[in-house]
KELOSE-121398 format. One record per residue (C-alpha): residue number from 0; residue in one letter; z, y, x. Coordinates in steps of 0.25 Angstrom, whole numbers. Layout:
KELOSE-121398
(NUM, "A", (Z, Y, X)),
...
***
This chain:
KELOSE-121398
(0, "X", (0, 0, 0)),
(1, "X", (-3, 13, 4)),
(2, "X", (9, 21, 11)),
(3, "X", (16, 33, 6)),
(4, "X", (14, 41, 18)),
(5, "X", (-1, 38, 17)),
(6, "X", (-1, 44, 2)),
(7, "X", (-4, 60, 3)),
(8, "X", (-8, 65, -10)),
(9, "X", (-2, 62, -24)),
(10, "X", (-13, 55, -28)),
(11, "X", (-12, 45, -18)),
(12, "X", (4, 44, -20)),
(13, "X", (2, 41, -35)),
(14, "X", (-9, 31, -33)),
(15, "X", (2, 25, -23)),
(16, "X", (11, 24, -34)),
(17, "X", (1, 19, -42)),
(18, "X", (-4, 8, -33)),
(19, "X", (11, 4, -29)),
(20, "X", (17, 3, -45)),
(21, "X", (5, -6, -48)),
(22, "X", (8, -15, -36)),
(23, "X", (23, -14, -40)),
(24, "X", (20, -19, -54)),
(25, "X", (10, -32, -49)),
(26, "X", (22, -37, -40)),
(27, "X", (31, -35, -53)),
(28, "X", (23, -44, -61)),
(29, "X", (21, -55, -52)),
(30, "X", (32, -67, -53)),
(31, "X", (45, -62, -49)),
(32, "X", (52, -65, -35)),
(33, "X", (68, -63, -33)),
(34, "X", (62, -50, -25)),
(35, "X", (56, -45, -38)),
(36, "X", (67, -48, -50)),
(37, "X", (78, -43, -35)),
(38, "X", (71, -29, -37)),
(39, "X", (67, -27, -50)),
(40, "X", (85, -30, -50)),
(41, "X", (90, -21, -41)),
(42, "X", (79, -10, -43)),
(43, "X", (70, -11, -33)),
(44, "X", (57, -11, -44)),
(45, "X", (61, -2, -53)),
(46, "X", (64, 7, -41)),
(47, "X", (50, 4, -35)),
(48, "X", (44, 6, -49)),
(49, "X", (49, 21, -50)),
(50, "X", (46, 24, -38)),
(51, "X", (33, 22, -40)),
(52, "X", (33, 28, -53)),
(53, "X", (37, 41, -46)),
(54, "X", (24, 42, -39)),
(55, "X", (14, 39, -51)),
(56, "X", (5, 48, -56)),
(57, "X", (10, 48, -69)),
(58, "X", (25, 47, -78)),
(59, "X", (32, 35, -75)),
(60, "X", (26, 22, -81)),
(61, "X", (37, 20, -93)),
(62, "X", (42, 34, -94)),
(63, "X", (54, 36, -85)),
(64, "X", (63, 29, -76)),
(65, "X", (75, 26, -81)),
(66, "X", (69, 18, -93)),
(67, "X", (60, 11, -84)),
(68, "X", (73, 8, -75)),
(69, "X", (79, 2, -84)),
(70, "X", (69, -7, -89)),
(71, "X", (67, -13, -77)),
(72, "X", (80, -13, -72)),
(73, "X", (84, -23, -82)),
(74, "X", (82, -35, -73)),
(75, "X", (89, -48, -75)),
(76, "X", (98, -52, -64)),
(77, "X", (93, -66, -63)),
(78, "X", (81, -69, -56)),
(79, "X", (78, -81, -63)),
(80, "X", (79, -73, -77)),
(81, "X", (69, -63, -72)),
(82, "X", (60, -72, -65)),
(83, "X", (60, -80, -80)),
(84, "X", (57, -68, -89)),
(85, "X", (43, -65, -80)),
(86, "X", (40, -78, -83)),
(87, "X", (42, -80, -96)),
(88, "X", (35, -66, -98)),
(89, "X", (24, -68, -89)),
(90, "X", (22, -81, -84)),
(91, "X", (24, -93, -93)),
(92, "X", (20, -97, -107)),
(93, "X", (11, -104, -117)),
(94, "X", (1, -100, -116)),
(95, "X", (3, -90, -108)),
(96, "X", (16, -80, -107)),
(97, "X", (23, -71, -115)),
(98, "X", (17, -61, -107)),
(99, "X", (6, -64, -99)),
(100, "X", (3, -55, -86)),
(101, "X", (-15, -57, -87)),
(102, "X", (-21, -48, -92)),
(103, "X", (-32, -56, -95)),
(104, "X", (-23, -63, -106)),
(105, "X", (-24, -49, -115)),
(106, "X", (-36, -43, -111)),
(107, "X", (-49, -52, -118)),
(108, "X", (-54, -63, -111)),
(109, "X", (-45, -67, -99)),
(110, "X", (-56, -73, -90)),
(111, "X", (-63, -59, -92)),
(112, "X", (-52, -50, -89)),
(113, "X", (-51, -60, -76)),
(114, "X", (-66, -58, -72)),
(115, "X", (-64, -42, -74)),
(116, "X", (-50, -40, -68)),
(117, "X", (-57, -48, -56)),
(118, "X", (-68, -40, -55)),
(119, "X", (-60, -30, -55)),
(120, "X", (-53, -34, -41)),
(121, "X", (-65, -40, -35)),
(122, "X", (-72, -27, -37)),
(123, "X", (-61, -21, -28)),
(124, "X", (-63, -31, -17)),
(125, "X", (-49, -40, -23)),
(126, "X", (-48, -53, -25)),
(127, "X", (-36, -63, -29)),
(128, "X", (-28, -68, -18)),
(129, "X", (-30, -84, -20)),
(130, "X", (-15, -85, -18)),
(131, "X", (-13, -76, -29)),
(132, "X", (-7, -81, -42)),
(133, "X", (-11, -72, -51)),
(134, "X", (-22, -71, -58)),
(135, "X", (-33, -58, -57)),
(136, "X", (-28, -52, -72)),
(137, "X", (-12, -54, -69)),
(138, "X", (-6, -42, -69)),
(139, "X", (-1, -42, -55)),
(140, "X", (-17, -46, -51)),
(141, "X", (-19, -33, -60)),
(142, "X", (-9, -23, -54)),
(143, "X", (-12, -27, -41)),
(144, "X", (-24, -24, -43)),
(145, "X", (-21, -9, -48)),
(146, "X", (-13, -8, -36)),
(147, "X", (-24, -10, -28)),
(148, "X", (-33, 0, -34)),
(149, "X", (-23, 11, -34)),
(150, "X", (-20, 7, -19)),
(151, "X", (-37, 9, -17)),
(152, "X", (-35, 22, -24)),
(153, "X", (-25, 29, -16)),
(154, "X", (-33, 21, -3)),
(155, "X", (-45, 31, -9)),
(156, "X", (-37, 42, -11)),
(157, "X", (-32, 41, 4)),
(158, "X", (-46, 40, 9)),
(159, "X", (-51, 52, -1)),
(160, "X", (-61, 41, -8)),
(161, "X", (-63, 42, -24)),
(162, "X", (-54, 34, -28)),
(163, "X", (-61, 35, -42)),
(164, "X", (-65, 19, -41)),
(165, "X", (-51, 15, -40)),
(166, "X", (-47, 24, -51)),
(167, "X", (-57, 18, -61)),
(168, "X", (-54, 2, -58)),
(169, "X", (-40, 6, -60)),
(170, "X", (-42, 12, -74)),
(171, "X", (-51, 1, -78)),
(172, "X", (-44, -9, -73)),
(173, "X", (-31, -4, -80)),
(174, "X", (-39, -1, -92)),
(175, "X", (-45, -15, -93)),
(176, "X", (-35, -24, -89)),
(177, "X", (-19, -19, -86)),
(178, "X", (-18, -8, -96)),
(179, "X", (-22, -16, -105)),
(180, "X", (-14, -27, -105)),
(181, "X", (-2, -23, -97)),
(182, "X", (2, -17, -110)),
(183, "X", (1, -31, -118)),
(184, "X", (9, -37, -108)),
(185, "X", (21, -27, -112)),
(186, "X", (19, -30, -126)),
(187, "X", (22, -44, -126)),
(188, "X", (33, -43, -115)),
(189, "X", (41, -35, -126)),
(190, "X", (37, -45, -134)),
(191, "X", (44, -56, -125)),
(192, "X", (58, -47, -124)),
(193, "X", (54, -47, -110)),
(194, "X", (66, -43, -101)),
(195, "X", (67, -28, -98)),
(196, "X", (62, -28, -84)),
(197, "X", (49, -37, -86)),
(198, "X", (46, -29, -100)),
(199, "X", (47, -15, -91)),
(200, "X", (39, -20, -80)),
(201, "X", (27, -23, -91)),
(202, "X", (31, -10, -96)),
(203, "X", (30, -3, -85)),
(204, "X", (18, -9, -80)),
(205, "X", (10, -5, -93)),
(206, "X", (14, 9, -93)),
(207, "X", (11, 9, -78)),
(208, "X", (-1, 3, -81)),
(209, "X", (-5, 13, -93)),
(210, "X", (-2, 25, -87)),
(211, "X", (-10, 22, -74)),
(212, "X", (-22, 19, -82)),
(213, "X", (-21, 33, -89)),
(214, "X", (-18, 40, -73)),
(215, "X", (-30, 33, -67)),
(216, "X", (-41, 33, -80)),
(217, "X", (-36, 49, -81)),
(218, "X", (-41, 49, -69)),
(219, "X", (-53, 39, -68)),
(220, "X", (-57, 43, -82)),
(221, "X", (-52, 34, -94)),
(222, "X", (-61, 21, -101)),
(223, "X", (-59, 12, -112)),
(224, "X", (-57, -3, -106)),
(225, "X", (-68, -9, -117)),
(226, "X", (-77, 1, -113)),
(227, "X", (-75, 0, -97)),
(228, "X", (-83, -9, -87)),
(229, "X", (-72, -13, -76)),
(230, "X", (-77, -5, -63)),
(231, "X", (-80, -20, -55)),
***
């Protein structure tokens, strides 16, 4: 990731923001270690969260702190029980979980989202780690995605490029897949009686999410996702 004391103007700072809260939010989604549920405990995410928050170019995603503190400060104390919840939310089910984290599993056909959302990093020179477990429309795939493209943008801004191409993938990409199914996501996650800390992270990811769409299509010019072409 780019460092602070390469950053100089405040563009380049809010699309360091940008870049790091989406990568912040893919780790947060992937199945949880000790080291994950031992800071999302003591403080540590939440800290890193509004920290980042401070530097984005727009109000902080769900409003102000102190109800975003404690919503995901509401961790159980058992590892075991935290680790369960994510399960039982996220990963396990019939036929598929309560809460399932692939968007191609709200958005039409899910082979056809899995060809676009592929293309989509194929025409960025990405391609899947075969190691890697997830699938290309997981939402930890997804974000890392949006983290890369931010990181590209403020790599443009660096070097004085147009950073006009990251920009559009960004809003089309949000606009085609994660801002529209994200929100889904929190809807049955309250539906579930999720536990606090899991049902803030879906919510904060979709306000996230939503309010970064507005940011970047304000500045990259808006479409519909019926009527877009995906820029791959």
């Amino acid at each position: 990731m780019t460092h602070q004391a390469d950053l100089s103007t405040d563009e380049e700072f809010q699309g360091a923001a940008r870049s790091r809260m989406y990568r912040l939010l893919s780790s947060a989604f992937t199945f949880p270690e000790e080291a994950f549920h031992r800071a999302a405990l003591g403080g540590e995410f939440l800290s890193e969260v509004l920290e980042i928050a401070a530097g984005l170019p727009y109000p902080q995603p769900l409003a102000e702190g102190e109800p975003l503190r404690t919503i995901l400060g509401d961790v159980p104390a058992d590892y075991v029980e935290f680790q369960s919840e994510y399960v039982r939310l996220f990963d396990v089910g019939v036929p598929r979980p309560p809460c399932p984290l692939f968007g191609g599993l709200y958005l039409r056909s899910r082979r056809a989202v899995m060809q676009e959302v592929t293309r989509f990093y194929h025409h960025f020179g990405l391609s899947l780690d075969g190691e890697s477990r997830e699938l290309p429309d997981h939402i930890t795939t997804e974000l890392e995605f949006m983290h890369f493209l931010t990181f590209r943008e403020v790599s443009a801004l660096q070097r004085e490029k147009d950073r006009g191409p990251y920009l559009r993938a960004q809003r089309d990409f949000l606009q085609r897949h994660l801002a529209r199914w994200v929100p889904q996501v929190r809807v049955l996650a309250e539906k579930q009686k999720a536990f606090p800390f899991f049902l803030g992270l879906v919510g904060l990811t979709e306000a996230f999410l939503l309010a970064d769409l507005a940011y970047v299509a304000s500045l990259a010019g808006s479409t519909t996702p019926e009527a877009t072409e995906a820029e791959p």
